[in-house]
N, C-alpha and C positions, 0 to 999 in steps of 0.2 A: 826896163825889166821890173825895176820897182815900182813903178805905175802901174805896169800891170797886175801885179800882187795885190798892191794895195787896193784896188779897185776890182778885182775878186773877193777880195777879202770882204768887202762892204758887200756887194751882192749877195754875199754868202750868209753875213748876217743879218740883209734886208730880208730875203727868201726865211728864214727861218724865224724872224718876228711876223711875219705872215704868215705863216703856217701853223703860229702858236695859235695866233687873234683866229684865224678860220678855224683851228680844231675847236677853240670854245665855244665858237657860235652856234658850231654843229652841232657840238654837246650841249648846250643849250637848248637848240632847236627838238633833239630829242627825248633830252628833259620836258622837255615840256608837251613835245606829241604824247611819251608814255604818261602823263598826267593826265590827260583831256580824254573824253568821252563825248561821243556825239548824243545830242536827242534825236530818241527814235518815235518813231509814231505807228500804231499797229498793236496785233493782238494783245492781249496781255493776261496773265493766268496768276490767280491766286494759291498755290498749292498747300498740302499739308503734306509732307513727306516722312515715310518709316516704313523700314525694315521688318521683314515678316516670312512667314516659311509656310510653303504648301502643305493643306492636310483636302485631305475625299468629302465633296460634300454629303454623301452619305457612304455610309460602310457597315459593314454586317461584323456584330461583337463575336470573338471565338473566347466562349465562355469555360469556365473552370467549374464544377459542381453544386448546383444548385443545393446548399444546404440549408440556406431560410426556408424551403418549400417544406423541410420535413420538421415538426415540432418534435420528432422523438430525439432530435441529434443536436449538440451544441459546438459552435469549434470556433476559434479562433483565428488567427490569418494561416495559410497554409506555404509550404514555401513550392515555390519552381526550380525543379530538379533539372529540368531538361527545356531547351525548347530549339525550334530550329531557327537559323538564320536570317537575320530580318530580311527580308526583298526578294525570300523563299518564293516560286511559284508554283502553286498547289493545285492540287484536285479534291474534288470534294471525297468524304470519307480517308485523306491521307494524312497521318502521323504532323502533328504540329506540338503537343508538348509532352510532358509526365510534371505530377505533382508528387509532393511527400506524401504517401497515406501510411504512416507508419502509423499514427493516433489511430487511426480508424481501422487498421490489422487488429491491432491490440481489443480495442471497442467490440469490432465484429465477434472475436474469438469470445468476449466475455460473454456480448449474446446467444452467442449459438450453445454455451453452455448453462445459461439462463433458460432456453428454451428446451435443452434435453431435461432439466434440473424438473418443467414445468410439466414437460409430457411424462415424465416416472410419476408423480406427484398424480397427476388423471388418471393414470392405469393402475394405480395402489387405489384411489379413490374409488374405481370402479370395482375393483374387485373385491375392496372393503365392503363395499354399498352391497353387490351380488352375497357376501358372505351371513353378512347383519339381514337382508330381507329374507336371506332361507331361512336363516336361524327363527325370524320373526314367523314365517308361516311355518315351521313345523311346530311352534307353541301352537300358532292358533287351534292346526289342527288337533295336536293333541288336547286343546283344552272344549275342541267339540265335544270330544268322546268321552271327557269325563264331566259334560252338562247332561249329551244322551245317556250316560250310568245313572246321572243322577233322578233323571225322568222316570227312569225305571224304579230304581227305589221308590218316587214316590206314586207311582202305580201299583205297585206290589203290596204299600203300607196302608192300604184300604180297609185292612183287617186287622189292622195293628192299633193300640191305644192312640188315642189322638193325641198326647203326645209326640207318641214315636211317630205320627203321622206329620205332625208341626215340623220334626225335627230334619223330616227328610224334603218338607215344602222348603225349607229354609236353605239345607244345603244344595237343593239345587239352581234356585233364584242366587244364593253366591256365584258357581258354577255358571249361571246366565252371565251375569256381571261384569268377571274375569275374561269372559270368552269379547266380551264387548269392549273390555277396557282395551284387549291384547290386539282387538281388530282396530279400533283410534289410534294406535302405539304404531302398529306396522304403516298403518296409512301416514301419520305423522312422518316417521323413519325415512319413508319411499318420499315424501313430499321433499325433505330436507336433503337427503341423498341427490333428489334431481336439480335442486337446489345448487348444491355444491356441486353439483359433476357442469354443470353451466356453467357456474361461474369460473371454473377452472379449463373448461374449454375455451371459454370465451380470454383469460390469462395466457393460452397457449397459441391463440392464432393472434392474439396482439404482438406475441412475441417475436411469431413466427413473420411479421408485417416487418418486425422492426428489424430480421434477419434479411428479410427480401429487400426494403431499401435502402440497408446498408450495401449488401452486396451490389446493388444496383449503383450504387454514389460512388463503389470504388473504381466498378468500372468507368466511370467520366473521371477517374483520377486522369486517364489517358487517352489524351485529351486530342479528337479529331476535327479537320476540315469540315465546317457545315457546307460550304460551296466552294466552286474552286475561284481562284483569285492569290493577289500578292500577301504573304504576309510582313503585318507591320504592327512593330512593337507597342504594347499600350503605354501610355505615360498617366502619370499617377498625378496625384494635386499639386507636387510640385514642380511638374515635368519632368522628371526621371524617368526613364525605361523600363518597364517591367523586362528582366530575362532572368536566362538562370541564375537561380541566389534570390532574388526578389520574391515577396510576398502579396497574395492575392487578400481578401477579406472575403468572407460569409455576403458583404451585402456589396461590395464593388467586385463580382469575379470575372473579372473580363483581362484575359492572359495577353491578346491580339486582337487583328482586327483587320479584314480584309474590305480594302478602300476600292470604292467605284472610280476607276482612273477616267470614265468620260466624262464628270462633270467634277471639277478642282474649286475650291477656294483657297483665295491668303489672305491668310490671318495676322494683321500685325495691331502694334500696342502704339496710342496716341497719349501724349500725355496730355495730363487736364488743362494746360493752356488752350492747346489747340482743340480739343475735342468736340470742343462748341462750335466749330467752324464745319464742319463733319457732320453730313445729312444724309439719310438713306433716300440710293439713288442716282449718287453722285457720280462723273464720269472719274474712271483711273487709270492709269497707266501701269504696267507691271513690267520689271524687266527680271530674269532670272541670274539668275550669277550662273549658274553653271550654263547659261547659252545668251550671253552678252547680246551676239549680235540681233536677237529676236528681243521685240517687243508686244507685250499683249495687253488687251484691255480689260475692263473689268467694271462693276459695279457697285458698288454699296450695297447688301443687303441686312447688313446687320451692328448699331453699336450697343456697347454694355450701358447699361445704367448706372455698374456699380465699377469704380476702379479697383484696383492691384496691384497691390505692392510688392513687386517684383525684385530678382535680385539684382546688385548693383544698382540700384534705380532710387534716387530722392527724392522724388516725386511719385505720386498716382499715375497708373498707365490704366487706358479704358483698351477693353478688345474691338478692335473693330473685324468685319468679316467681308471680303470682295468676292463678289462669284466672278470669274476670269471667263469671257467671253465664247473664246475659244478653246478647241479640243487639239492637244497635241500628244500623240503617245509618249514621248520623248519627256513629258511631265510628270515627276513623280513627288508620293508626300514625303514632307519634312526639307523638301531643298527650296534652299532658301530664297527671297525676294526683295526688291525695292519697289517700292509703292510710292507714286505719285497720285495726290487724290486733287481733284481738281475743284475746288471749295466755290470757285468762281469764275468767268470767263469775261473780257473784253475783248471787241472786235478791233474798235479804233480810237486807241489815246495814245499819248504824249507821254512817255514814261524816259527816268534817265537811272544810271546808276542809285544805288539808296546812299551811297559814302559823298556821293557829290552834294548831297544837300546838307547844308550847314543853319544853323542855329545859333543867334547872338545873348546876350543877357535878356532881352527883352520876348526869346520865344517866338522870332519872330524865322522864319524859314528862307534860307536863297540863297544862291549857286554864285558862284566864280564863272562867267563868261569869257571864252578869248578873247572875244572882243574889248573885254576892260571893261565891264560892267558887274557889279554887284547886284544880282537881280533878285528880289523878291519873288516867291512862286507861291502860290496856291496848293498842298500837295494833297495826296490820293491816297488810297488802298495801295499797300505795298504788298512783296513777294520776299523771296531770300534773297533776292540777286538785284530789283529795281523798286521803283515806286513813282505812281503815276502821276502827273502835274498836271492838275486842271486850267490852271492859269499862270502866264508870266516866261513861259518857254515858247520855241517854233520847233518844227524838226528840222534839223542839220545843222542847229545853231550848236558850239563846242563848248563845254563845261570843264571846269577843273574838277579831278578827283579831288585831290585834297589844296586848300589855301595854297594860292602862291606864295614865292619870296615878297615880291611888290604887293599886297594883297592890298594896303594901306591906302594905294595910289586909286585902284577900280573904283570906277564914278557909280552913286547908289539911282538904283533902281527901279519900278514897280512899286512905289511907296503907295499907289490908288488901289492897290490889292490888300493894304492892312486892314482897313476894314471891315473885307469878306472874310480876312483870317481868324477876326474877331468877333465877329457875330459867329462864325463855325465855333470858336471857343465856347463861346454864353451857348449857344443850341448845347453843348454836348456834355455841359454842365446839370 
Protein backbone atom coordinates (compact mmCIF):
# COMPACT_ATOMS: atom_id res chain seq x y z
CA UNK A 1 0.00 0.00 0.00
CA UNK A 2 2.81 2.30 0.60
CA UNK A 3 4.46 1.58 -2.57
CA UNK A 4 1.71 2.38 -4.06
CA UNK A 5 1.39 5.86 -2.63
CA UNK A 6 4.75 6.58 -2.90
CA UNK A 7 4.92 5.80 -6.47
CA UNK A 8 1.72 7.96 -7.13
CA UNK A 9 3.18 10.41 -5.44
CA UNK A 10 6.35 10.62 -7.81
CA UNK A 11 4.10 10.41 -10.84
CA UNK A 12 2.23 13.08 -9.48
CA UNK A 13 5.19 15.33 -9.15
CA UNK A 14 6.81 14.03 -12.48
CA UNK A 15 3.44 15.06 -14.41
CA UNK A 16 3.48 18.50 -12.94
CA UNK A 17 7.32 19.41 -13.63
CA UNK A 18 6.16 18.71 -17.03
CA UNK A 19 3.48 20.66 -17.40
CA UNK A 20 5.44 23.56 -15.86
CA UNK A 21 8.75 23.13 -18.60
CA UNK A 22 5.70 22.74 -21.61
CA UNK A 23 3.49 25.82 -20.29
CA UNK A 24 6.91 27.82 -20.69
CA UNK A 25 7.71 26.70 -24.07
CA UNK A 26 4.41 27.46 -25.16
CA UNK A 27 4.69 30.78 -23.61
CA UNK A 28 7.58 31.27 -25.13
CA UNK A 29 6.58 30.09 -28.30
CA UNK A 30 3.95 32.70 -28.25
CA UNK A 31 6.12 35.36 -27.07
CA UNK A 32 7.81 35.20 -29.70
CA UNK A 33 5.08 34.48 -32.62
CA UNK A 34 3.32 37.91 -31.27
CA UNK A 35 6.79 39.58 -31.73
CA UNK A 36 7.62 38.51 -35.37
CA UNK A 37 6.01 39.86 -38.55
CA UNK A 38 6.36 38.40 -41.82
CA UNK A 39 7.97 40.30 -45.12
CA UNK A 40 5.44 40.97 -47.53
CA UNK A 41 5.96 41.73 -51.12
CA UNK A 42 3.18 43.74 -53.03
CA UNK A 43 1.42 46.98 -53.52
CA UNK A 44 2.50 49.58 -51.41
CA UNK A 45 0.90 53.24 -50.82
CA UNK A 46 2.47 56.38 -49.55
CA UNK A 47 -0.52 58.19 -47.85
CA UNK A 48 -1.09 61.76 -46.28
CA UNK A 49 -3.97 61.42 -44.10
CA UNK A 50 -6.59 64.23 -42.42
CA UNK A 51 -9.75 64.87 -41.32
CA UNK A 52 -11.98 67.14 -43.09
CA UNK A 53 -15.85 68.04 -43.51
CA UNK A 54 -18.05 68.38 -46.66
CA UNK A 55 -19.06 71.74 -48.10
CA UNK A 56 -21.04 72.20 -52.11
CA UNK A 57 -18.65 72.97 -54.70
CA UNK A 58 -20.69 75.56 -55.69
CA UNK A 59 -23.61 77.41 -53.92
CA UNK A 60 -25.73 80.36 -54.41
CA UNK A 61 -25.00 83.20 -51.42
CA UNK A 62 -28.45 84.27 -49.63
CA UNK A 63 -27.56 87.77 -49.22
CA UNK A 64 -28.47 90.57 -46.52
CA UNK A 65 -28.79 94.34 -48.17
CA UNK A 66 -26.62 95.52 -50.32
CA UNK A 67 -25.52 98.73 -48.66
CA UNK A 68 -21.92 99.44 -50.40
CA UNK A 69 -24.15 99.92 -53.69
CA UNK A 70 -25.69 102.93 -52.23
CA UNK A 71 -23.20 105.99 -51.52
CA UNK A 72 -26.02 107.92 -49.74
CA UNK A 73 -26.08 105.21 -46.56
CA UNK A 74 -23.43 104.29 -44.18
CA UNK A 75 -23.78 101.27 -41.59
CA UNK A 76 -22.05 99.31 -39.74
CA UNK A 77 -22.44 95.34 -39.06
CA UNK A 78 -26.18 94.60 -38.70
CA UNK A 79 -27.39 91.93 -36.38
CA UNK A 80 -29.74 88.66 -37.32
CA UNK A 81 -32.86 88.81 -35.71
CA UNK A 82 -34.34 85.79 -36.99
CA UNK A 83 -33.36 83.01 -39.29
CA UNK A 84 -34.63 79.55 -40.11
CA UNK A 85 -33.08 76.29 -39.28
CA UNK A 86 -30.13 75.09 -40.83
CA UNK A 87 -30.89 71.90 -43.45
CA UNK A 88 -34.26 74.09 -44.02
CA UNK A 89 -35.59 73.07 -47.41
CA UNK A 90 -36.81 76.02 -49.34
CA UNK A 91 -38.35 77.34 -52.39
CA UNK A 92 -37.45 80.07 -53.93
CA UNK A 93 -39.01 83.55 -52.90
CA UNK A 94 -39.63 81.68 -49.12
CA UNK A 95 -38.92 83.44 -45.75
CA UNK A 96 -35.19 82.56 -44.84
CA UNK A 97 -34.22 85.38 -42.46
CA UNK A 98 -35.15 89.23 -40.77
CA UNK A 99 -32.27 91.58 -39.92
CA UNK A 100 -32.40 94.53 -37.22
CA UNK A 101 -33.33 97.76 -39.21
CA UNK A 102 -34.03 99.70 -36.21
CA UNK A 103 -30.93 102.20 -37.50
CA UNK A 104 -32.49 102.61 -40.72
CA UNK A 105 -36.45 103.09 -39.25
CA UNK A 106 -34.94 105.93 -37.48
CA UNK A 107 -32.58 107.15 -40.75
CA UNK A 108 -35.65 106.73 -43.09
CA UNK A 109 -37.90 108.81 -40.81
CA UNK A 110 -35.28 111.54 -40.54
CA UNK A 111 -35.31 111.58 -44.42
CA UNK A 112 -38.66 111.68 -45.20
CA UNK A 113 -38.79 114.59 -43.05
CA UNK A 114 -35.79 116.12 -44.91
CA UNK A 115 -37.59 115.79 -47.95
CA UNK A 116 -41.06 117.30 -46.66
CA UNK A 117 -38.63 120.15 -44.89
CA UNK A 118 -37.25 120.47 -48.86
CA UNK A 119 -40.59 120.33 -50.83
CA UNK A 120 -42.17 123.40 -48.38
CA UNK A 121 -38.94 125.28 -48.98
CA UNK A 122 -39.74 124.79 -53.37
CA UNK A 123 -43.24 125.89 -52.90
CA UNK A 124 -42.50 129.11 -50.77
CA UNK A 125 -39.64 129.52 -53.33
CA UNK A 126 -42.10 129.51 -56.10
CA UNK A 127 -44.48 131.53 -54.81
CA UNK A 128 -42.01 133.98 -53.50
CA UNK A 129 -40.48 134.02 -57.13
CA UNK A 130 -44.47 134.50 -58.80
CA UNK A 131 -44.84 137.33 -56.04
CA UNK A 132 -41.33 139.33 -56.63
CA UNK A 133 -41.85 138.94 -60.78
CA UNK A 134 -45.45 140.58 -60.57
CA UNK A 135 -44.34 143.10 -58.26
CA UNK A 136 -41.43 143.60 -60.97
CA UNK A 137 -43.78 143.87 -64.07
CA UNK A 138 -46.36 146.14 -62.53
CA UNK A 139 -43.20 148.82 -62.06
CA UNK A 140 -42.24 148.19 -65.29
CA UNK A 141 -45.52 148.83 -66.50
CA UNK A 142 -46.07 151.58 -64.55
CA UNK A 143 -42.90 153.27 -65.39
CA UNK A 144 -43.96 153.03 -69.31
CA UNK A 145 -46.55 155.43 -68.62
CA UNK A 146 -44.71 157.69 -67.02
CA UNK A 147 -41.76 157.71 -69.98
CA UNK A 148 -45.02 157.97 -72.56
CA UNK A 149 -46.12 161.39 -70.05
CA UNK A 150 -42.95 162.23 -70.38
CA UNK A 151 -42.87 162.19 -74.45
CA UNK A 152 -45.74 164.23 -74.21
CA UNK A 153 -44.46 166.94 -72.24
CA UNK A 154 -41.74 167.13 -74.53
CA UNK A 155 -43.90 167.44 -77.63
CA UNK A 156 -46.21 170.03 -76.07
CA UNK A 157 -42.82 172.26 -75.07
CA UNK A 158 -42.23 173.20 -78.64
CA UNK A 159 -43.46 176.56 -77.74
CA UNK A 160 -42.06 176.90 -74.64
CA UNK A 161 -38.61 178.65 -73.78
CA UNK A 162 -35.71 176.34 -74.51
CA UNK A 163 -35.14 176.05 -71.32
CA UNK A 164 -38.40 174.63 -70.34
CA UNK A 165 -37.84 172.82 -73.58
CA UNK A 166 -34.30 171.26 -72.22
CA UNK A 167 -35.98 170.53 -68.97
CA UNK A 168 -38.55 168.33 -70.33
CA UNK A 169 -35.97 166.51 -73.04
CA UNK A 170 -34.28 165.68 -69.78
CA UNK A 171 -36.84 164.32 -67.69
CA UNK A 172 -37.97 162.14 -70.20
CA UNK A 173 -34.59 160.41 -71.30
CA UNK A 174 -34.41 159.89 -67.11
CA UNK A 175 -37.94 158.27 -67.51
CA UNK A 176 -36.16 156.18 -70.58
CA UNK A 177 -33.42 155.03 -68.34
CA UNK A 178 -35.56 153.76 -65.23
CA UNK A 179 -37.85 152.10 -67.56
CA UNK A 180 -34.63 150.20 -68.93
CA UNK A 181 -32.98 149.79 -65.75
CA UNK A 182 -36.47 148.21 -64.25
CA UNK A 183 -36.49 145.88 -67.44
CA UNK A 184 -32.36 144.35 -66.66
CA UNK A 185 -33.78 144.22 -62.74
CA UNK A 186 -36.85 141.84 -63.75
CA UNK A 187 -34.91 139.97 -66.20
CA UNK A 188 -32.04 139.58 -63.76
CA UNK A 189 -34.86 138.53 -60.83
CA UNK A 190 -36.55 135.90 -63.22
CA UNK A 191 -32.98 134.57 -64.19
CA UNK A 192 -32.05 134.14 -60.51
CA UNK A 193 -35.54 132.77 -59.36
CA UNK A 194 -35.07 130.03 -62.06
CA UNK A 195 -31.91 129.69 -60.81
CA UNK A 196 -32.96 128.92 -57.42
CA UNK A 197 -36.21 127.03 -57.98
CA UNK A 198 -33.57 124.30 -60.06
CA UNK A 199 -31.47 124.00 -57.73
CA UNK A 200 -34.10 123.28 -55.05
CA UNK A 201 -35.84 120.94 -57.39
CA UNK A 202 -33.02 119.37 -58.08
CA UNK A 203 -32.43 119.09 -53.60
CA UNK A 204 -35.87 117.51 -53.56
CA UNK A 205 -35.60 114.69 -56.02
CA UNK A 206 -32.11 113.95 -54.55
CA UNK A 207 -33.90 113.56 -51.49
CA UNK A 208 -36.71 112.03 -52.62
CA UNK A 209 -33.81 109.21 -54.35
CA UNK A 210 -32.52 108.85 -51.00
CA UNK A 211 -36.28 108.06 -49.54
CA UNK A 212 -36.79 105.50 -52.31
CA UNK A 213 -33.64 103.48 -51.56
CA UNK A 214 -33.96 103.46 -48.24
CA UNK A 215 -37.27 102.22 -48.24
CA UNK A 216 -36.12 99.87 -50.90
CA UNK A 217 -32.96 98.41 -48.51
CA UNK A 218 -35.52 97.93 -45.82
CA UNK A 219 -37.44 95.81 -47.57
CA UNK A 220 -34.18 93.15 -48.21
CA UNK A 221 -34.02 93.57 -44.34
CA UNK A 222 -36.38 90.54 -44.99
CA UNK A 223 -34.66 88.53 -46.15
CA UNK A 224 -35.99 85.75 -49.14
CA UNK A 225 -34.97 82.46 -51.10
CA UNK A 226 -33.25 83.41 -54.39
CA UNK A 227 -33.82 79.68 -55.48
CA UNK A 228 -35.01 76.75 -53.93
CA UNK A 229 -32.51 74.47 -52.34
CA UNK A 230 -31.07 73.48 -48.58
CA UNK A 231 -30.33 76.13 -46.34
CA UNK A 232 -26.94 76.27 -44.65
CA UNK A 233 -25.50 78.43 -42.37
CA UNK A 234 -22.64 80.99 -43.37
CA UNK A 235 -19.31 80.78 -41.37
CA UNK A 236 -17.39 83.69 -40.83
CA UNK A 237 -13.38 83.91 -40.84
CA UNK A 238 -13.25 82.10 -38.02
CA UNK A 239 -15.74 79.36 -38.65
CA UNK A 240 -18.33 80.31 -36.54
CA UNK A 241 -21.97 80.10 -37.68
CA UNK A 242 -23.75 83.07 -38.70
CA UNK A 243 -27.51 82.56 -36.89
CA UNK A 244 -29.65 84.54 -34.96
CA UNK A 245 -27.60 87.03 -32.64
CA UNK A 246 -24.71 87.09 -35.16
CA UNK A 247 -23.68 89.84 -37.32
CA UNK A 248 -23.40 90.46 -40.98
CA UNK A 249 -21.08 93.57 -42.36
CA UNK A 250 -21.80 96.18 -45.36
CA UNK A 251 -18.99 94.30 -47.39
CA UNK A 252 -19.26 90.30 -46.40
CA UNK A 253 -23.43 90.18 -46.34
CA UNK A 254 -23.90 86.82 -46.89
CA UNK A 255 -26.50 85.39 -44.03
CA UNK A 256 -26.67 81.64 -45.98
CA UNK A 257 -26.08 79.68 -48.54
CA UNK A 258 -27.85 77.20 -50.56
CA UNK A 259 -25.25 74.39 -51.63
CA UNK A 260 -25.46 72.37 -54.95
CA UNK A 261 -25.73 68.75 -53.25
CA UNK A 262 -24.55 67.07 -56.87
CA UNK A 263 -21.26 67.93 -56.96
CA UNK A 264 -19.54 67.84 -52.95
CA UNK A 265 -15.88 68.61 -52.05
CA UNK A 266 -13.88 67.79 -48.62
CA UNK A 267 -12.01 70.09 -47.46
CA UNK A 268 -9.41 69.17 -45.03
CA UNK A 269 -6.14 70.86 -43.48
CA UNK A 270 -2.48 69.24 -44.08
CA UNK A 271 0.10 70.28 -41.96
CA UNK A 272 3.41 71.90 -43.41
CA UNK A 273 5.18 68.60 -43.00
CA UNK A 274 3.30 66.93 -45.27
CA UNK A 275 1.92 69.39 -47.60
CA UNK A 276 4.77 69.03 -49.95
CA UNK A 277 4.00 65.49 -50.49
CA UNK A 278 0.32 66.74 -51.80
CA UNK A 279 -0.18 67.46 -55.58
CA UNK A 280 -3.11 68.43 -57.60
CA UNK A 281 -4.41 65.50 -59.02
CA UNK A 282 -3.77 63.06 -56.66
CA UNK A 283 -5.90 59.79 -56.31
CA UNK A 284 -8.05 59.92 -52.55
CA UNK A 285 -9.92 57.91 -50.73
CA UNK A 286 -12.90 59.34 -48.59
CA UNK A 287 -14.80 57.63 -45.99
CA UNK A 288 -17.65 59.55 -44.02
CA UNK A 289 -18.36 58.98 -40.42
CA UNK A 290 -21.80 59.21 -40.66
CA UNK A 291 -21.88 56.06 -43.34
CA UNK A 292 -18.59 54.02 -42.21
CA UNK A 293 -19.53 51.35 -44.38
CA UNK A 294 -19.23 53.29 -47.81
CA UNK A 295 -16.22 54.48 -49.35
CA UNK A 296 -15.57 57.17 -51.91
CA UNK A 297 -13.05 58.50 -54.10
CA UNK A 298 -11.87 61.65 -54.93
CA UNK A 299 -9.30 64.11 -56.39
CA UNK A 300 -7.15 66.92 -55.65
CA UNK A 301 -8.31 69.86 -57.13
CA UNK A 302 -6.99 72.45 -55.05
CA UNK A 303 -3.89 73.42 -52.31
CA UNK A 304 -3.46 76.80 -50.43
CA UNK A 305 -0.31 78.46 -50.91
CA UNK A 306 -0.60 80.17 -47.73
CA UNK A 307 -0.98 78.19 -44.24
CA UNK A 308 -3.40 78.73 -41.10
CA UNK A 309 -3.13 78.89 -38.00
CA UNK A 310 -5.89 77.27 -36.77
CA UNK A 311 -7.20 76.53 -33.27
CA UNK A 312 -5.62 74.05 -31.22
CA UNK A 313 -3.06 73.59 -33.80
CA UNK A 314 1.07 74.26 -33.43
CA UNK A 315 1.75 74.13 -36.48
CA UNK A 316 0.58 75.75 -40.00
CA UNK A 317 -2.28 73.73 -41.51
CA UNK A 318 -2.52 74.45 -45.53
CA UNK A 319 -6.28 73.91 -47.11
CA UNK A 320 -6.37 71.33 -49.36
CA UNK A 321 -9.72 70.71 -51.54
CA UNK A 322 -10.89 66.84 -53.07
CA UNK A 323 -13.66 67.00 -55.44
CA UNK A 324 -15.41 63.42 -54.46
CA UNK A 325 -16.06 61.52 -57.45
CA UNK A 326 -19.22 60.32 -56.92
CA UNK A 327 -22.95 61.62 -56.44
CA UNK A 328 -24.72 60.38 -53.25
CA UNK A 329 -27.89 62.16 -52.08
CA UNK A 330 -27.40 60.85 -48.57
CA UNK A 331 -24.17 63.52 -48.66
CA UNK A 332 -24.62 66.49 -47.12
CA UNK A 333 -22.30 69.81 -46.15
CA UNK A 334 -20.36 70.09 -43.12
CA UNK A 335 -20.36 66.15 -42.18
CA UNK A 336 -17.48 65.19 -41.56
CA UNK A 337 -14.52 62.94 -43.35
CA UNK A 338 -11.33 60.97 -43.37
CA UNK A 339 -9.15 61.44 -46.23
CA UNK A 340 -6.58 59.31 -47.50
CA UNK A 341 -4.63 61.04 -50.27
CA UNK A 342 -2.49 58.78 -52.01
CA UNK A 343 1.02 60.88 -52.49
CA UNK A 344 2.42 57.62 -54.25
CA UNK A 345 1.85 54.15 -55.34
CA UNK A 346 3.93 50.78 -55.61
CA UNK A 347 2.88 47.77 -57.35
CA UNK A 348 5.56 45.38 -56.17
CA UNK A 349 8.07 45.71 -53.19
CA UNK A 350 9.35 44.22 -50.30
CA UNK A 351 7.94 46.14 -47.40
CA UNK A 352 8.00 45.02 -43.57
CA UNK A 353 6.65 46.70 -40.44
CA UNK A 354 8.50 50.39 -39.81
CA UNK A 355 9.26 49.28 -35.72
CA UNK A 356 11.01 46.22 -36.97
CA UNK A 357 13.79 48.17 -38.48
CA UNK A 358 16.41 48.95 -35.98
CA UNK A 359 19.44 51.33 -36.08
CA UNK A 360 22.93 50.77 -34.22
CA UNK A 361 25.39 53.69 -33.26
CA UNK A 362 26.83 53.56 -36.59
CA UNK A 363 23.20 54.52 -38.53
CA UNK A 364 23.58 51.62 -40.07
CA UNK A 365 19.65 49.88 -40.61
CA UNK A 366 18.55 45.94 -40.01
CA UNK A 367 16.11 43.58 -38.77
CA UNK A 368 16.13 40.65 -36.21
CA UNK A 369 15.40 37.51 -38.44
CA UNK A 370 13.83 34.16 -36.89
CA UNK A 371 16.12 32.69 -38.37
CA UNK A 372 19.12 34.19 -36.04
CA UNK A 373 20.29 36.64 -38.26
CA UNK A 374 21.07 40.23 -37.73
CA UNK A 375 20.47 41.43 -41.26
CA UNK A 376 21.38 44.48 -42.74
CA UNK A 377 18.64 46.03 -45.22
CA UNK A 378 18.70 48.73 -47.75
CA UNK A 379 15.36 50.65 -46.74
CA UNK A 380 12.75 52.70 -48.83
CA UNK A 381 9.98 55.23 -48.78
CA UNK A 382 7.95 54.57 -45.75
CA UNK A 383 4.01 54.99 -44.82
CA UNK A 384 2.48 55.14 -41.14
CA UNK A 385 2.21 51.56 -40.68
CA UNK A 386 5.48 49.93 -43.12
CA UNK A 387 8.55 50.83 -45.05
CA UNK A 388 9.93 49.41 -48.01
CA UNK A 389 13.35 47.27 -48.31
CA UNK A 390 15.10 47.43 -51.28
CA UNK A 391 17.61 45.19 -50.28
CA UNK A 392 18.61 42.47 -47.68
CA UNK A 393 15.08 40.92 -47.14
CA UNK A 394 12.83 37.81 -49.22
CA UNK A 395 9.12 37.65 -48.72
CA UNK A 396 8.04 35.25 -45.99
CA UNK A 397 11.24 35.54 -44.43
CA UNK A 398 9.99 36.42 -40.24
CA UNK A 399 11.30 39.50 -38.44
CA UNK A 400 11.26 40.63 -34.91
CA UNK A 401 9.26 43.64 -33.94
CA UNK A 402 11.07 44.65 -31.43
CA UNK A 403 14.91 43.04 -30.16
CA UNK A 404 14.92 39.81 -28.80
CA UNK A 405 15.99 38.66 -25.25
CA UNK A 406 19.15 36.64 -26.96
CA UNK A 407 19.56 39.51 -29.40
CA UNK A 408 23.38 39.37 -28.69
CA UNK A 409 23.67 35.82 -29.95
CA UNK A 410 22.06 36.61 -33.86
CA UNK A 411 24.98 36.05 -36.27
CA UNK A 412 25.52 39.61 -38.46
CA UNK A 413 24.46 39.97 -41.77
CA UNK A 414 24.23 41.85 -45.18
CA UNK A 415 27.49 43.69 -44.29
CA UNK A 416 27.93 44.02 -48.71
CA UNK A 417 24.88 46.35 -48.37
CA UNK A 418 26.82 49.11 -46.24
CA UNK A 419 28.16 50.53 -49.01
CA UNK A 420 25.06 51.17 -51.06
CA UNK A 421 23.68 52.57 -47.56
CA UNK A 422 26.62 54.94 -47.87
CA UNK A 423 26.86 56.16 -51.03
CA UNK A 424 22.67 56.89 -50.59
CA UNK A 425 24.03 58.80 -47.54
CA UNK A 426 26.76 61.11 -49.53
CA UNK A 427 23.83 61.42 -52.68
CA UNK A 428 21.47 62.96 -50.22
CA UNK A 429 23.72 65.12 -48.59
Amino acid sequence: MKRTLIITSIVVVLATILLIVFTRVLSQKDSHALNLAEVRQGSFEIVVKGAGELIAENSIDIRGPNIVRNRNFRSGVIKILDIVPEGTVVIKGEYIASLDKTEFDNTLKSEITNLNTKKSELELKVIDTAVTLSTLRDDIKDQAFVMEEAKIVVEQSIFEPPATQRQAELEADKAKRLLEWKNRLYYLKRAQSIMETRILKREVENQRTKVTDLEEILKEFTIKAPAAGMVMYKKDQTGVKRKAGSFINPFDPVVATLPDMSSMISKLFVSEIEVSKVEYGQFVEIAIDAFPEKLYTGQVISIANIGEQLLNSDSKLFEVLVHINEFDPLLRPSMTTDNRVITKSYDDVIYVPIESVQAGADNIPFVYTRDGFKQIVVPGEANEKNIIIEQGLAEGTFVFLIPPENASKFKPAGDELIETIRDRELALR
